[in-house]
N, C-alpha and C positions, 0 to 999 in steps of 0.2 A: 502365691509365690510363682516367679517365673520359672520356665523350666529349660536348665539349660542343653543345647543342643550339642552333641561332640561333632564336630564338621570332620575332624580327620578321615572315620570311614566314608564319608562321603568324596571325600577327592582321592581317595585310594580305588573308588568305584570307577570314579571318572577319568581316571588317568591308567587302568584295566581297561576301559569302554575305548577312550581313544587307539590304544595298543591295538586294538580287534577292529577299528574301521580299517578297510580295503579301498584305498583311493581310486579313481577309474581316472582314467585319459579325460572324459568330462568336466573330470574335478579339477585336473590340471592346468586345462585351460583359463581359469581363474587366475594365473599368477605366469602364466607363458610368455616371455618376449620372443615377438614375431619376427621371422628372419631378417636380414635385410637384404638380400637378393629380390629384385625386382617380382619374379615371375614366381620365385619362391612366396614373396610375400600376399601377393595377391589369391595365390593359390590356399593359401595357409586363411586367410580374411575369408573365403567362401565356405571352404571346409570347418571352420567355429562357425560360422554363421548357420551352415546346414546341421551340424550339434547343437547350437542352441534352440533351434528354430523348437525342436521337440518339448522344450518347458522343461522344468523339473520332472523328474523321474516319476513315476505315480502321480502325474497331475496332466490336465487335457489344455494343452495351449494349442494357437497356431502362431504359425509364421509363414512367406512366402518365399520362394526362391526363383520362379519361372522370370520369362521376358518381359509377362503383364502382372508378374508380381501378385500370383490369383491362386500358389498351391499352397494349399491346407496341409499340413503337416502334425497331424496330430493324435498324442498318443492312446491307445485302442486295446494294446495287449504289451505281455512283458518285451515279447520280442524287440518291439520300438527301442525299447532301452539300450538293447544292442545295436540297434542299429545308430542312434546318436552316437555313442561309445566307436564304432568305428569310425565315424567322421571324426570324433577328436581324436582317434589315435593316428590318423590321416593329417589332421594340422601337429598334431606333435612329435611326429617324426621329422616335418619341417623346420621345427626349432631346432630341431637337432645336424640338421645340414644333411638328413637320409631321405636318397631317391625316393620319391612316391607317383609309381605310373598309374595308368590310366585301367580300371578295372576291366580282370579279361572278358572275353565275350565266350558264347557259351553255342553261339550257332556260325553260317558260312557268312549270314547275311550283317550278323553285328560285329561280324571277326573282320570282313571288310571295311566296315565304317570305325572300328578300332583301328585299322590300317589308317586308313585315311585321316585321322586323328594325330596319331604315333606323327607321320610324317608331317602333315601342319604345325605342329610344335616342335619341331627338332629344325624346323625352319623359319620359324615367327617369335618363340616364346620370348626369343632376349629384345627382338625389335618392339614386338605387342604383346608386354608379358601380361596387362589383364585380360584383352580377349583371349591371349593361349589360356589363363588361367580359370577363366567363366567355362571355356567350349570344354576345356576337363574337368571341371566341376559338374558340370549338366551329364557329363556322361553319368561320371560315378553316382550322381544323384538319382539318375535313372537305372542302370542296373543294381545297385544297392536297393531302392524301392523296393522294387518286383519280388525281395527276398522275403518282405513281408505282406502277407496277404492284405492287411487292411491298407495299405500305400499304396493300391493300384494306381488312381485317380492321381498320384502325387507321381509315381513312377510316369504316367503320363505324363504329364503336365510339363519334366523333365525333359522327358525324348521330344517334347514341340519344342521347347527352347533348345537342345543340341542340335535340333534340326535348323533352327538361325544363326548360333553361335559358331558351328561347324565349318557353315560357307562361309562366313565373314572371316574365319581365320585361315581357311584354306586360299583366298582372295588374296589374304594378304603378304599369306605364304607365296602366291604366285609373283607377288611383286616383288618380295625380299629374293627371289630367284632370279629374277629379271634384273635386278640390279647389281645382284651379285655374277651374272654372266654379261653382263657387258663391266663392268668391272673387270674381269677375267680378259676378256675380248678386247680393250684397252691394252691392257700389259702386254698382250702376246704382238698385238700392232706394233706397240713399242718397243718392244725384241725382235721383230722383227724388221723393223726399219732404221735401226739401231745403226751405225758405222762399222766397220770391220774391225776396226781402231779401235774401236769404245768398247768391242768385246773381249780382246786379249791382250794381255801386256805387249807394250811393242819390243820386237826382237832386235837385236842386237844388229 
């Protein structure tokens, strides 16, 4: 004779088990619509792509992120876990339309080329929002590494690519200045060659 099964404690189990999962920013990104701000969205594409790159949590994938597309990213200890997890909470503050800068630096020497960063994009990001969005991506890819010991190799691999993505954005930052100072340089020609007439209403 068959024997029958009562299924109700079983989805009373499974709908307690669900109650008790803690979703992470990871999880998130599974069901995320990406900004649509240009420089937001490219930024937001690198940072899942750098959470993804780790594989499922308890399992050893790679992926690459560098210029030659050659760093190994792959998970070693639990720490990794957190560190994917910030990369998603980094693209999911972008869905959400919240600032997300460029991580700080911790010495004179990377607090300068933070500087040098800060300023490249606060001058390039809306004309080249994916190079601004790569050259901060490669920072935080690199100082985030360095937090866990087994990412050294990938922390490098990081700071080679910031060191190409850096100057092509600062390059280009120098031309969005240049065009926006003779632009400037323009208008002020044209006030000042202006007619005496064309500047105030004529008097009575």
């Amino acid at each position: 004779m068959a024997i029958k099964i009562d299924a109700r404690p079983l989805v009373v189990l499974a709908v307690a088990l669900a109650g008790c999962i803690n979703f992470s920013p990871l999880d998130d990104l599974a069901t995320a619509t990406p900004p649509t701000d240009p420089f937001q969205a490219a930024l937001y594409k690198n940072y899942a792509f750098l959470a993804r790159s780790f594989g499922l949590v308890g399992q050893a994938q790679y992926g690459s992120f560098d210029q030659n597309a050659s760093i190994p990213l792959t998970r070693t200890e639990e720490t990794v876990a957190d560190l994917a997890n910030t990369f998603a909470n980094k693209a999911m503050k972008l869905t959400r339309d919240e600032l997300v800068e460029p991580e700080p630096s911790l010495d004179i020497k990377t607090h300068e080329q933070r500087d040098r960063l800060a300023r490249a994009l606060a001058m390039a990001r809306d004309i080249y929002p994916r190079d601004a969005a790569r050259a901060q991506a490669d920072w935080d890819c690199w100082r985030l590494n360095l937090k866990v010991a087994a990412q050294a190799a990938a922390a490098d691999k990081c700071r080679q690519s910031f060191e190409i993505t850096l100057p092509r954005l600062e390059t280009e930052a120098s031309a969005v200045a240049a065009e926006k100072a003779k632009a400037d340089a323009e208008k002020k020609k044209t006030a000042e060659t202006r007619p005496e007439g064309d500047a105030d209403s004529a008097t009575p």
